[in-house]
C-alpha positions as YAML, in Angstrom:
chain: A
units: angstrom
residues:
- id: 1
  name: UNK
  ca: [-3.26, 18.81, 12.59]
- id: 2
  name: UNK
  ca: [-6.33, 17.23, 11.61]
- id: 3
  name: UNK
  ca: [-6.82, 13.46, 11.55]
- id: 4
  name: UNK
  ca: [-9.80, 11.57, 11.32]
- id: 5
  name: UNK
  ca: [-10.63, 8.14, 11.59]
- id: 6
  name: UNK
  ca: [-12.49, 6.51, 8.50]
- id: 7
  name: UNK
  ca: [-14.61, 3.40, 7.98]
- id: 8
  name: UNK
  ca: [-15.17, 4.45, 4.13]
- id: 9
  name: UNK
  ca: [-13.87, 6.60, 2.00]
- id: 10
  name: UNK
  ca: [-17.39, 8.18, 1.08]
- id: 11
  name: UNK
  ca: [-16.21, 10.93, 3.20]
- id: 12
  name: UNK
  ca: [-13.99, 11.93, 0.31]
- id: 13
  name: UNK
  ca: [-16.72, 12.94, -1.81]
- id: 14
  name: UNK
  ca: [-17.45, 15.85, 0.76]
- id: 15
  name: UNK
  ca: [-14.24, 16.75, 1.06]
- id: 16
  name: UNK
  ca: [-13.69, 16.55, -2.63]
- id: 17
  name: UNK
  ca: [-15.65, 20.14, -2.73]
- id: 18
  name: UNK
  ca: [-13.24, 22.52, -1.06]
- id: 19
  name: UNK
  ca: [-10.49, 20.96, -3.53]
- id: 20
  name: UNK
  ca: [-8.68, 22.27, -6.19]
- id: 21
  name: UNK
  ca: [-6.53, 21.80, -9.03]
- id: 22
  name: UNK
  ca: [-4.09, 22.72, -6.97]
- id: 23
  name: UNK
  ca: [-4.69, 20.11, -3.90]
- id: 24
  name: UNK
  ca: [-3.17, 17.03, -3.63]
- id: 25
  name: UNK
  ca: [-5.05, 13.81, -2.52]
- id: 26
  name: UNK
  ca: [-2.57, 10.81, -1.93]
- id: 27
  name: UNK
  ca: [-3.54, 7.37, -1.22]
- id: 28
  name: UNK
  ca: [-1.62, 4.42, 0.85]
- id: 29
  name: UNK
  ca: [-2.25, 1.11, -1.28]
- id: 30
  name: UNK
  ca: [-1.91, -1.65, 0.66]
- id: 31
  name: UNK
  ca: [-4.79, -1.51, 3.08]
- id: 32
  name: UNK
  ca: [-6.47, 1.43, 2.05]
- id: 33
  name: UNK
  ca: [-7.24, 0.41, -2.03]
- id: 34
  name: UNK
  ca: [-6.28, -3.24, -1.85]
- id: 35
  name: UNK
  ca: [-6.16, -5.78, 0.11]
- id: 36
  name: UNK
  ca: [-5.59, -9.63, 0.07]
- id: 37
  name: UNK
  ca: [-8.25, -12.27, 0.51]
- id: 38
  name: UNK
  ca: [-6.67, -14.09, 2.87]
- id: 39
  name: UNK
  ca: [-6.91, -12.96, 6.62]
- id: 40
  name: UNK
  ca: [-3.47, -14.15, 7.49]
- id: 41
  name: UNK
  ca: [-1.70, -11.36, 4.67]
- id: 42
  name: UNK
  ca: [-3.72, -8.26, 6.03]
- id: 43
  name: UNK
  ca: [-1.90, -6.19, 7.98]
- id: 44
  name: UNK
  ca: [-3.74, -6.58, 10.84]
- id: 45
  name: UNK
  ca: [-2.29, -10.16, 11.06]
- id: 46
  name: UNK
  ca: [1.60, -8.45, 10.45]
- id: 47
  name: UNK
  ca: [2.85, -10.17, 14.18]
- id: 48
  name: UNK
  ca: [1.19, -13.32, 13.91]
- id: 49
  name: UNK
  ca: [2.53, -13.96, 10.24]
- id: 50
  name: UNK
  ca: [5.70, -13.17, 10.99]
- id: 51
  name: UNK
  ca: [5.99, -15.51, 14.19]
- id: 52
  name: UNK
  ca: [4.97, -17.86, 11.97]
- id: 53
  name: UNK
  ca: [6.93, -17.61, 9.50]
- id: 54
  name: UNK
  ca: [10.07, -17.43, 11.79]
- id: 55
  name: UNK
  ca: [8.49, -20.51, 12.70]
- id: 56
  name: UNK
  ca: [8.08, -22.48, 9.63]
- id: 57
  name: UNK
  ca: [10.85, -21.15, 7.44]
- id: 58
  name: UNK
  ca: [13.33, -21.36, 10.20]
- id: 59
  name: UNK
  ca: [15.20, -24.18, 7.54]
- id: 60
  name: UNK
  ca: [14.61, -21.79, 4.15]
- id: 61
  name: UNK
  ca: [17.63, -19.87, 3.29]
- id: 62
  name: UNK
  ca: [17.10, -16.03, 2.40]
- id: 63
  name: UNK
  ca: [16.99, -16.14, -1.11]
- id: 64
  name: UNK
  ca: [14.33, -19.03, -0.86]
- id: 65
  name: UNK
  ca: [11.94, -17.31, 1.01]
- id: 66
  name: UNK
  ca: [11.67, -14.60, -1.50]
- id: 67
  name: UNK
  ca: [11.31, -17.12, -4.07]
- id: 68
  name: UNK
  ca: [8.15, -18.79, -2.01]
- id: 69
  name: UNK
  ca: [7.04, -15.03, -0.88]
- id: 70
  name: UNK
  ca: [6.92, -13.96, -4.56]
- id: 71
  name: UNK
  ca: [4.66, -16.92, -5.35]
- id: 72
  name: UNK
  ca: [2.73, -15.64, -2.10]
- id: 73
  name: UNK
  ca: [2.33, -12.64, -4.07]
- id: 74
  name: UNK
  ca: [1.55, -14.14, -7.34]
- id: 75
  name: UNK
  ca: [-1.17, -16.71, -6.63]
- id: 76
  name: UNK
  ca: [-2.80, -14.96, -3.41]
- id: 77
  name: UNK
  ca: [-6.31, -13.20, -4.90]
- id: 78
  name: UNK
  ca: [-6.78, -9.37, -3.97]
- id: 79
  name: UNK
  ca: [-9.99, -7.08, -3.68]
- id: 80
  name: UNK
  ca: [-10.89, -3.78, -3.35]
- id: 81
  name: UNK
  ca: [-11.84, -2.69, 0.31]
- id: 82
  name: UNK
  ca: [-14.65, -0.95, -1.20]
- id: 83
  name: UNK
  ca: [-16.46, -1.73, -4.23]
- id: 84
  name: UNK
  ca: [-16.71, 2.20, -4.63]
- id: 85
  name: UNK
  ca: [-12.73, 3.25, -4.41]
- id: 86
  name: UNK
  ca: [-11.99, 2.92, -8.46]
- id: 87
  name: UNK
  ca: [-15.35, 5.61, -8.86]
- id: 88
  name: UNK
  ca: [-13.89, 8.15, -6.27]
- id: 89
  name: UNK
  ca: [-10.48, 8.12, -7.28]
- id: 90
  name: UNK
  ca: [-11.88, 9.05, -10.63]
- id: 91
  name: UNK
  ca: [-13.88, 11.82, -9.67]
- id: 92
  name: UNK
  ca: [-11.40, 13.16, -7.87]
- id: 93
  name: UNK
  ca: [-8.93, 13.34, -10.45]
- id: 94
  name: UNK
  ca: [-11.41, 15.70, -12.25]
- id: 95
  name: UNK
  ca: [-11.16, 18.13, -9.52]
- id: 96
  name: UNK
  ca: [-7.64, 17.49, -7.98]
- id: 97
  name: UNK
  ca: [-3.36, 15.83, -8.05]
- id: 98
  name: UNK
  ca: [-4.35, 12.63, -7.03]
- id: 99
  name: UNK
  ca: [-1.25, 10.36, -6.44]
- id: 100
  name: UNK
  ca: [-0.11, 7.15, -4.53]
- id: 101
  name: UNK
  ca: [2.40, 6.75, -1.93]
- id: 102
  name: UNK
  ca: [3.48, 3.21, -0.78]
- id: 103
  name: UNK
  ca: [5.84, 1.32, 1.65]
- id: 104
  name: UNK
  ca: [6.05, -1.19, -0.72]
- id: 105
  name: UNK
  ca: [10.01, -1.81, -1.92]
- id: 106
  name: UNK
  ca: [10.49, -2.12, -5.35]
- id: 107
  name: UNK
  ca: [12.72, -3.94, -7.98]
- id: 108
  name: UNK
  ca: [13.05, -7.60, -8.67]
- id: 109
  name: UNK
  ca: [11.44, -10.13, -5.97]
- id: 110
  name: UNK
  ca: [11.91, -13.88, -6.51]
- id: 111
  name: UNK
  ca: [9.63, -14.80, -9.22]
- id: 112
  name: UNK
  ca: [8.92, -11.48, -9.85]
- id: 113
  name: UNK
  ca: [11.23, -9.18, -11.63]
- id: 114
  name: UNK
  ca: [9.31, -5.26, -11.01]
- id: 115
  name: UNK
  ca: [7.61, -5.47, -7.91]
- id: 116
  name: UNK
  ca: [6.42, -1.90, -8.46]
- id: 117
  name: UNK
  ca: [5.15, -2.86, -12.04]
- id: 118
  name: UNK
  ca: [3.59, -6.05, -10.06]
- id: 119
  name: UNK
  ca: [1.60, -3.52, -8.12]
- id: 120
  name: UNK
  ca: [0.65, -1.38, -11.06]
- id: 121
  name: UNK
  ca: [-1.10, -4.04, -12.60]
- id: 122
  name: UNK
  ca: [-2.69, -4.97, -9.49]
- id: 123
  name: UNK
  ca: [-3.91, -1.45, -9.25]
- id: 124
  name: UNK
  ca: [-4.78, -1.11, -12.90]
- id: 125
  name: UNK
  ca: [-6.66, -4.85, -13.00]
- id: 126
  name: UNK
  ca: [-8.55, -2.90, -10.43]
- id: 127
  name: UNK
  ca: [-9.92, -0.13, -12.17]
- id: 128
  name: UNK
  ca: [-7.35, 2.29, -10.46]
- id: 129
  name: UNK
  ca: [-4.19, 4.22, -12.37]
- id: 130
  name: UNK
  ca: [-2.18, 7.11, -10.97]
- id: 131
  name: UNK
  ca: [-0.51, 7.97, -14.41]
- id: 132
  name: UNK
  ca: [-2.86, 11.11, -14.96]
- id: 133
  name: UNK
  ca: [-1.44, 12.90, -12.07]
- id: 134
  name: UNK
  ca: [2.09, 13.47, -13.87]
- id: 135
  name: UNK
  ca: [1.55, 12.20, -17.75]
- id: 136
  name: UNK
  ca: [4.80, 13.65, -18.63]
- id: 137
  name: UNK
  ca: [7.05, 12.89, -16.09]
- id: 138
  name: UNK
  ca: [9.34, 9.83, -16.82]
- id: 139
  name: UNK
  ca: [10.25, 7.14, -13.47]
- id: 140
  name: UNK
  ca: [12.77, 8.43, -11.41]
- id: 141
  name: UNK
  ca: [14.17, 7.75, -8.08]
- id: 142
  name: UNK
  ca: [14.47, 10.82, -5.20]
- id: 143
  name: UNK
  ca: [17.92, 10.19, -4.30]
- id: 144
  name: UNK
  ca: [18.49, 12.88, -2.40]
- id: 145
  name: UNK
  ca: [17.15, 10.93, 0.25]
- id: 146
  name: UNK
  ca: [19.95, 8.26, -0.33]
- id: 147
  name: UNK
  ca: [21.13, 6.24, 2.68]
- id: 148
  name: UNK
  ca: [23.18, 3.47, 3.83]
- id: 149
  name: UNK
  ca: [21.49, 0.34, 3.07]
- id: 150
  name: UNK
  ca: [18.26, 1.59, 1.89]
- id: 151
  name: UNK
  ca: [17.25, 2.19, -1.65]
- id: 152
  name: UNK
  ca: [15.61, 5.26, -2.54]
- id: 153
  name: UNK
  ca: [12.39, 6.09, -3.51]
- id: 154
  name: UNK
  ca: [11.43, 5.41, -6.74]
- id: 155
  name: UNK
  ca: [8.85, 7.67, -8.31]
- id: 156
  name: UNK
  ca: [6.81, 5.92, -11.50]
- id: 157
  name: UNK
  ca: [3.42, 6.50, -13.15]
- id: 158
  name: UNK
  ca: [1.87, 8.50, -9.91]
- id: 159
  name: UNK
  ca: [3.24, 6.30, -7.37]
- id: 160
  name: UNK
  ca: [5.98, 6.65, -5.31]
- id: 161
  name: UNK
  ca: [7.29, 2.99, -4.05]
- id: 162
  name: UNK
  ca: [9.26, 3.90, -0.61]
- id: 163
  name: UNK
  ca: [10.65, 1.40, 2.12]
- id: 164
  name: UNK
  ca: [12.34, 1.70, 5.67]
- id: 165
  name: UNK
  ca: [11.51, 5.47, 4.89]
- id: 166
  name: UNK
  ca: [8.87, 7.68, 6.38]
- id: 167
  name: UNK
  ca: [6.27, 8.59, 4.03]
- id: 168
  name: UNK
  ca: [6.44, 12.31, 5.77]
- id: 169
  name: UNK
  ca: [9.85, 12.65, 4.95]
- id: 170
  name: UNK
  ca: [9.54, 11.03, 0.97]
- id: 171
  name: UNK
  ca: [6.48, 13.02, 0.50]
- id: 172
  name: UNK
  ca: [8.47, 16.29, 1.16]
- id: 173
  name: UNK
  ca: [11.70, 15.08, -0.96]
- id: 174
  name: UNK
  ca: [8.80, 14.52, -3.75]
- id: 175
  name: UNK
  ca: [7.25, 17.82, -3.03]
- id: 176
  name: UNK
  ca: [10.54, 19.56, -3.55]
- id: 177
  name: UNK
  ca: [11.70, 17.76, -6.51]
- id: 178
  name: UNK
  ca: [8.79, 18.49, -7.90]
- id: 179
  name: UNK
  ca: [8.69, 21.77, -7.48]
- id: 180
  name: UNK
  ca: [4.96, 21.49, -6.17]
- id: 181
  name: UNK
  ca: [3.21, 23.88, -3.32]
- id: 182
  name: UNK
  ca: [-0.48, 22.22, -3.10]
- id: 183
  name: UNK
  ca: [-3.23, 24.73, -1.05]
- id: 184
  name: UNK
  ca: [-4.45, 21.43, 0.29]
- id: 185
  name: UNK
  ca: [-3.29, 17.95, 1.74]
- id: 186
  name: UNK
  ca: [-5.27, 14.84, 1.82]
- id: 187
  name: UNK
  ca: [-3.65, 12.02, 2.66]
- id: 188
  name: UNK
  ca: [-5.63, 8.36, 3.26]
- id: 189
  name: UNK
  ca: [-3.60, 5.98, 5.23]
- id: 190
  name: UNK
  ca: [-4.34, 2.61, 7.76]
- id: 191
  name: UNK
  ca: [-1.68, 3.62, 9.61]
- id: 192
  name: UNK
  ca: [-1.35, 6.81, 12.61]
- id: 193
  name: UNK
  ca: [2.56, 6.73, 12.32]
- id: 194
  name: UNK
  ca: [2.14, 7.76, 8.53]
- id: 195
  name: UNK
  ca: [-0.11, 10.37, 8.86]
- id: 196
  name: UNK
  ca: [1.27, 11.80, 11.87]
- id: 197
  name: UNK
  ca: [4.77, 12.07, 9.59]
- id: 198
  name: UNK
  ca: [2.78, 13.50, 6.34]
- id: 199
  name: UNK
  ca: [1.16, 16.11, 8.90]
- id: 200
  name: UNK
  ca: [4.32, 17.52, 9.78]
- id: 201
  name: UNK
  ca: [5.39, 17.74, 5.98]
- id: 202
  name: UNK
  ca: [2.04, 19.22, 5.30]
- id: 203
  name: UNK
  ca: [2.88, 21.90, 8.22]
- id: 204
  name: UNK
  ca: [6.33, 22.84, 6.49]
- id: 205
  name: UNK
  ca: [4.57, 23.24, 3.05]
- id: 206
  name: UNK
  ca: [1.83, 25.27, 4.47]
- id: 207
  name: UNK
  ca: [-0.87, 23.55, 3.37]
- id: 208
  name: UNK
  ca: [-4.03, 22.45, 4.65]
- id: 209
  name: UNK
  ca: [-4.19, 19.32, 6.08]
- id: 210
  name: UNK
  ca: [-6.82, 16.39, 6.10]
- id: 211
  name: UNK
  ca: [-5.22, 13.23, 7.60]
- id: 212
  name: UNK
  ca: [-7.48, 10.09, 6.86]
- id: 213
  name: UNK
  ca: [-7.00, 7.12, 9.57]
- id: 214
  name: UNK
  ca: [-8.87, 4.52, 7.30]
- id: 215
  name: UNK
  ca: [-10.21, 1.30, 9.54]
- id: 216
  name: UNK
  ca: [-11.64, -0.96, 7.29]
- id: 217
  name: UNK
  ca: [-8.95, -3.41, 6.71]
- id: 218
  name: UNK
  ca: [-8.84, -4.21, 10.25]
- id: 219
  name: UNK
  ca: [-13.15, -4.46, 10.72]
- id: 220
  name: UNK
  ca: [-13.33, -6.47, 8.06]
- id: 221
  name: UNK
  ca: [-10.13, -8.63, 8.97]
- id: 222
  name: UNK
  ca: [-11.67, -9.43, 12.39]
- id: 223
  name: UNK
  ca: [-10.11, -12.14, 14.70]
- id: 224
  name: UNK
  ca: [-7.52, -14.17, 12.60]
- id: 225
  name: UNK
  ca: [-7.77, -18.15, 12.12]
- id: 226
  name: UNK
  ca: [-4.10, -18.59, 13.51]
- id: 227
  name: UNK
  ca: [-4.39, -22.30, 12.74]
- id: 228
  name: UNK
  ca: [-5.45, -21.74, 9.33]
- id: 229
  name: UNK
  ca: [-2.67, -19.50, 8.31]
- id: 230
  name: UNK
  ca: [-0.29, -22.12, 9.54]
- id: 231
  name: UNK
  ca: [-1.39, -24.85, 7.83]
- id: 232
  name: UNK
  ca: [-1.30, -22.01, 4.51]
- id: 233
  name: UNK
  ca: [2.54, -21.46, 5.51]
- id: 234
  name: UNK
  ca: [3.14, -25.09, 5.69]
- id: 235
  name: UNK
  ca: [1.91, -26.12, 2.76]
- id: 236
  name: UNK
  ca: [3.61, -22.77, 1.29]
- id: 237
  name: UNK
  ca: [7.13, -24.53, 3.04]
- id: 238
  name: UNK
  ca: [6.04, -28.37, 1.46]
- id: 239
  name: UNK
  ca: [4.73, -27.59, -1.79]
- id: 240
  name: UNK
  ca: [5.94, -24.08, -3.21]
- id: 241
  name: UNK
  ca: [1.95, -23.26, -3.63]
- id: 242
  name: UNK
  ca: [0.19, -20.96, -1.76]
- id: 243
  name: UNK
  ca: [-3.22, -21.97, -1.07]
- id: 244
  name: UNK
  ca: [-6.09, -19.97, -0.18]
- id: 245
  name: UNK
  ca: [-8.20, -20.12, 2.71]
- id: 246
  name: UNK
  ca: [-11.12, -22.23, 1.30]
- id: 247
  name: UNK
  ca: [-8.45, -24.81, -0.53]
- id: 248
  name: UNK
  ca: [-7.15, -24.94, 2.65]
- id: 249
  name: UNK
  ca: [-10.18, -26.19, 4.45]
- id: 250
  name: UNK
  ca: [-10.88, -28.33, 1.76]
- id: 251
  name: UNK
  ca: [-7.29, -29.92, 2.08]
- id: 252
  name: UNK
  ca: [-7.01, -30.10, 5.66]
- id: 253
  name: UNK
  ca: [-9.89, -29.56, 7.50]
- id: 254
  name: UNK
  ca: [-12.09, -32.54, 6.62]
...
C-alpha cells in the first residue's frame, strides 16, 4: 500500500505520466477541491462545530436545523484549495478515468431540494465537471449496497454521493457495477481512514495503488477563532442568516 502525504496536488502532474486510459484518478471534494471560507465549516473544525452547535441549537427541532444548515450551505462562500486544481483535473482527463467520490448525502436538504446537484454546481462554478468520465451513463444508485437506515449510493455525472458508507467499500460496488478493471488507482483524499479503505479495494482489483493524504485544508485552516464561530452560530440561531467571518467582526467585534 502506498500512501503519501500531500501539501499540493502538483505531485499529480508526475504521476499523471505512468497513467493510462485505463487508470482511474478519483478525487474527495470536500477538502481536497473545495473548501469553505469560513474556518469554523472546514473540517478541521468538525468537533468544535459540532459542540457548538449542540450548544446553540439545543432549542431547534430537527427539521429546523436543516432548514438553517441549508442556508449555511447556501450563503457560506467556497474556494478552491488551489488556484491550480480546475487545470490538473483537466489534463488529466486527457490521459486518464478521472471521477469523484464524496461523503456527501444526497437528496433534498431544507432549502435545498438536490444536494448532489447543489454540489455539482459548486464544482462546475469552479471550473471542475466529472461528466466526461462516463458521458453515457444515466444517474443511478448502487443498491446492492442497500442497508438498514442508510441510503445508497447514488452515482450521477462522475460523482458518486455516498454517506455512513466507506468509500473502500462504494468504490468496489462502483467498480463492479461498472464492469471496470483500471491498471492503476489514484485516489486524493484529506482523510487516512478513506484511503486506507480504497487501498484495500485497490488490493482486491489488482491494481496499482497511489493513495494521496492531501494536508492543505488543515495548514491553511490553522488554529480556529472558537469565539468567532459562535457568535456565526448565534446569529445563524437569531436571524436565519449566516454571516461570514468579516460581517461578523464588523457586527460584533467593534
Amino acid at each position: 500500500m502506498s500512501i503519501k502525504h500531500i501539501e499540493s496536488l502538483q505531485i499529480l502532474e508526475d504521476l499523471a505520466k505512468e497513467l493510462t486510459q485505463n487508470s482511474l484518478v478519483i478525487f474527495d471534494v470536500g477538502g481536497v477541491l473545495l473548501t469553505p471560507s469560513c474556518s469554523i465549516l472546514r473540517h478541521p473544525a468538525k468537533e468544535i462545530r459540532e459542540k457548538l452547535q449542540a450548544e446553540i441549537f439545543a432549542d431547534v427541532e430537527r427539521a429546523t436545523h436543516q432548514m438553517l444548515w441549508s442556508k449555511v450551505l447556501l450563503q457560506a462562500q467556497r474556494k478552491l484549495l488551489e488556484p491550480i486544481t480546475s487545470d490538473i483535473i483537466k489534463r488529466l482527463q486527457h490521459k486518464a478515468i478521472v471521477m469523484g467520490l464524496t461523503s456527501l448525502y444526497h437528496g433534498p436538504l431544507g432549502l435545498i431540494p438536490s444536494m448532489e446537484d447543489w454540489r455539482i454546481n459548486q464544482l462546475i462554478k469552479h471550473g471542475i465537471s466529472f461528466e466526461s468520465a462516463f458521458p453515457r451513463t444515466p444517474q443511478f444508485m448502487l443498491t446492492e449496497l442497500i442497508r438498514k437506515d442508510l441510503t445508497p449510493p447514488l452515482f450521477k455525472q462522475g460523482i458518486v454521493f455516498m454517506h455512513r458508507y466507506t468509500k473502500g467499500e462504494v468504490l468496489d460496488a462502483f467498480l463492479r457495477r461498472m464492469n471496470l478493471k483500471p491498471n492503476t488507482i489514484v485516489f486524493v483524499d484529506d482523510q487516512i481512514p478513506n484511503i486506507e479503505s480504497v487501498a484495500q479495494t485497490a488490493r482486491h482489483h489488482d491494481a496499482k495503488y497511489h493513495g494521496l493524504h492531501y494536508k492543505i485544508e488543515e495548514i491553511i485552516t490553522g488554529p480556529v477563532d472558537i469565539e468567532l464561530g459562535r457568535l456565526q452560530f448565534q446569529h445563524l440561531h437569531d436571524y436565519g442568516e449566516w454571516l461570514s467571518e468579516e460581517e461578523v467582526k464588523k457586527r460584533y467585534r467593534r
